[in-house]
C-alpha positions in Angstrom: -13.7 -2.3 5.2 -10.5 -4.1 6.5 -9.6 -7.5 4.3 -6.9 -9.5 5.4 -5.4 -12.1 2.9 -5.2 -15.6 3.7 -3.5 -17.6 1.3 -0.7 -20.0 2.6 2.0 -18.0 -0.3 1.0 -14.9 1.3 1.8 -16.3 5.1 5.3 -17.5 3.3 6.0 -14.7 2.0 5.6 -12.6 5.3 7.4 -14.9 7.1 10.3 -14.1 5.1 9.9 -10.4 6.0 10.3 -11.2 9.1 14.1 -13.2 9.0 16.8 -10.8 9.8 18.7 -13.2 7.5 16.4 -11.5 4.3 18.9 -8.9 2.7 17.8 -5.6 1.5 17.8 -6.7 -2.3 15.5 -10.1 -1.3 13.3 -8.0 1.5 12.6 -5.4 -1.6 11.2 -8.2 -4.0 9.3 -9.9 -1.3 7.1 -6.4 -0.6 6.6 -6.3 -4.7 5.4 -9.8 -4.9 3.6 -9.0 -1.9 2.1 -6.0 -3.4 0.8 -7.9 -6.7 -1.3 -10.3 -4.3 -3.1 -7.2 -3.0 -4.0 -5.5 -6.0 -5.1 -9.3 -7.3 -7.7 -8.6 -3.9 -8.2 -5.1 -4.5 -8.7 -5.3 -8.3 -10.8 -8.6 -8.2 -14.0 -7.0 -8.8 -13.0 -4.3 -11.2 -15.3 -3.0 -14.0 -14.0 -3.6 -17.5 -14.2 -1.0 -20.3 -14.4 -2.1 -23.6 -11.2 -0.9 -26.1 -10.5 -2.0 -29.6 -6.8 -3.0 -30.5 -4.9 -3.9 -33.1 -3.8 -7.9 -32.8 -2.1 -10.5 -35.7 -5.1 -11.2 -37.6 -6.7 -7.9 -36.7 -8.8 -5.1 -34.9 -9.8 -6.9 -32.0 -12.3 -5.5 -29.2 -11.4 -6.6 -25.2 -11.8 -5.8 -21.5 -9.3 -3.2 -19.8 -9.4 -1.7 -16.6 -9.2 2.2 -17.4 -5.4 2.9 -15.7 -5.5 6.5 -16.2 -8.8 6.2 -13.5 -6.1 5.0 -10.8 -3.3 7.3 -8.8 -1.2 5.2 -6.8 0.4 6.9 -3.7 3.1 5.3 -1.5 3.8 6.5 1.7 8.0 7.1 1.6 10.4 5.3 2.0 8.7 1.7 2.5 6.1 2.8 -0.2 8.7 2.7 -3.0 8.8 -1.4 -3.4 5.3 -1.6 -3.7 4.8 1.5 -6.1 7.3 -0.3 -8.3 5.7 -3.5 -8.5 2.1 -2.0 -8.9 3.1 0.3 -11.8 4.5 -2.5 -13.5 1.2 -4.1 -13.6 -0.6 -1.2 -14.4 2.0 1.0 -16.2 -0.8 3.5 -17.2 -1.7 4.4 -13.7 -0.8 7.7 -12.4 1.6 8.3 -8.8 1.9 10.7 -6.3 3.8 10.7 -3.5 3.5 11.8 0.3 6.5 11.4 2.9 6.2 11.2 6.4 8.3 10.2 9.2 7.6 9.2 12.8 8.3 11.8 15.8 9.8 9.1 18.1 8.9 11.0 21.1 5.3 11.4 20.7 5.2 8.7 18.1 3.3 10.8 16.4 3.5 11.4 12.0 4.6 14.4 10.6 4.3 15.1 6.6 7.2 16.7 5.1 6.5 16.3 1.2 3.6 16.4 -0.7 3.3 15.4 -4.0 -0.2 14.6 -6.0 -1.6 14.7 -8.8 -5.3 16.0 -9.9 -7.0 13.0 -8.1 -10.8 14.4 -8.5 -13.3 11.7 -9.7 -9.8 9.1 -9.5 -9.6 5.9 -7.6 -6.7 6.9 -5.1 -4.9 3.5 -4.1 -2.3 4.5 -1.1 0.6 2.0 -0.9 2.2 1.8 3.2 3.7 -1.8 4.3 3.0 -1.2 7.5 0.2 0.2 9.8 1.3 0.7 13.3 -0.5 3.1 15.5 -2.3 4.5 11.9 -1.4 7.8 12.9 0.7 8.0 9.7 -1.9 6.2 7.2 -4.9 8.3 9.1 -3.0 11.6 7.7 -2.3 10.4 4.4 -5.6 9.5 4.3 -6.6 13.0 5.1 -4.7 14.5 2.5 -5.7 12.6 0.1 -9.4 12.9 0.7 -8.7 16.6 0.3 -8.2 16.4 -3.4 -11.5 15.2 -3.8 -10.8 11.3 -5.0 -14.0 9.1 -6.1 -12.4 6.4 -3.9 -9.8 5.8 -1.7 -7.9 2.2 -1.6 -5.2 1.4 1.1 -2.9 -1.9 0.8 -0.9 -2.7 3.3 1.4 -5.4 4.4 1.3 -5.8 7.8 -0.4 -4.1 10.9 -1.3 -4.4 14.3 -5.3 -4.6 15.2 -4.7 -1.4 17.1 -3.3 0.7 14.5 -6.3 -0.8 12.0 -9.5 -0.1 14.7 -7.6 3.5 14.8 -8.2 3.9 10.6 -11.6 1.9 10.6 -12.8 4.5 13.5 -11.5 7.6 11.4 -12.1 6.6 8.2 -15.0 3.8 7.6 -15.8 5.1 4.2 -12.2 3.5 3.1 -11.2 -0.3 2.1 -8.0 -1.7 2.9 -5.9 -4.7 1.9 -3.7 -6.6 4.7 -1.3 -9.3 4.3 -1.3 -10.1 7.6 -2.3 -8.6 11.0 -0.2 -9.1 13.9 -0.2 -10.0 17.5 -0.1 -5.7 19.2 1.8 -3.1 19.5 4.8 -2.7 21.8 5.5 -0.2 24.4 7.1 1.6 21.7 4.6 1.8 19.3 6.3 -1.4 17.0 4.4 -4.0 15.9 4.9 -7.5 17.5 6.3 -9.8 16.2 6.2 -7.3 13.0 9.7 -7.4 10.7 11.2 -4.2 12.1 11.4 -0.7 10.1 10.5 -1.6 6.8 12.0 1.4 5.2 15.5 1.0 6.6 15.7 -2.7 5.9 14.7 -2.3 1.9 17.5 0.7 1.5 19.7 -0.4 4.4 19.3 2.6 6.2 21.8 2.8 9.6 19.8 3.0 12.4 
């Protein structure tokens, strides 16, 4: 269920995530470029549907994939980059939305806004750079399963193998995307060597 990418361009580009030198405007862009190398993976084997348009020299029949099938949901704030890129791809596509933030005592997730569409029968396609302990992407997961989706998709940038063996054990009936897997997590729950918060580099959010 878990696919990790493995072109040399995607190993650049995490690398530099990972520079503190990588300014909030560049760090944003990466995490969209990012983004459209995992739905390249995730979309790779998508069924077309056949629509007839209207071209220079005439009504023309091709191969789309049916947008309005998909609801992409980032998990805020480090969602939002990816979201953007996506949508730009796939500008039919439906969002939602979920927030959570991290109790830094129990580093445990807590969901503080919820906001999704009608996702029954949809492809749900959740959008979360990283995965950590997977406490946070286990409960958006949870939700989301809870409006009844045909399929749920996860992409991810980066994650540590514990935080992945904690979604594979609670949700095998998922696939996820990963640009890269890490080394572990630290004693504080970070991932090593990871790029830091993601959320609070993009928007330059004071620690």
């Amino acid at each position: 269920m878990v696919t990790e990418l493995t072109n040399p361009l995607v190993k650049n580009l995490i690398n530099r995530l990972r520079s503190s030198h990588t300014d909030a405007l560049r760090f944003r862009h990466i995490i969209g470029e990012l983004s459209k190398l995992l739905a390249y993976e995730a979309f790779r084997e998508s069924m077309l549907i056949e629509a007839t348009v209207p071209t220079w020299n005439g009504n023309r029949s091709y191969g789309f994939i049916r947008e309005e099938e998909l609801v992409f949901v980032p998990i805020l704030r480090a969602g939002l980059p990816m979201l953007e890129s996506i949508m730009a791809l796939l500008p039919e596509a439906m969002s939602g939305f979920l927030a959570m933030k991290r109790d830094e005592s129990t580093h445990q997730s807590v969901l503080y806004y919820d906001r999704l569409p009608d996702c029954t029968g949809k492809t749900v396609v959740l959008l979360d750079p990283m995965v950590a302990t997977g406490g946070s992407l286990c409960d958006a997961l949870q939700v989301v399963k809870s409006k009844n989706p045909a399929r749920i998709v996860s992409l991810n940038v980066i994650g540590s193998p514990e935080g992945l063996e904690v979604v594979k054990q609670k949700h095998p009936d998922i696939t996820l995307y990963i640009a890269q897997i890490d080394k572990e997590l630290d004693a504080n729950k970070y991932i090593l060597p990871g790029l830091g918060d993601a959320g609070d580099r993009a928007y330059n959010t004071p620690e």
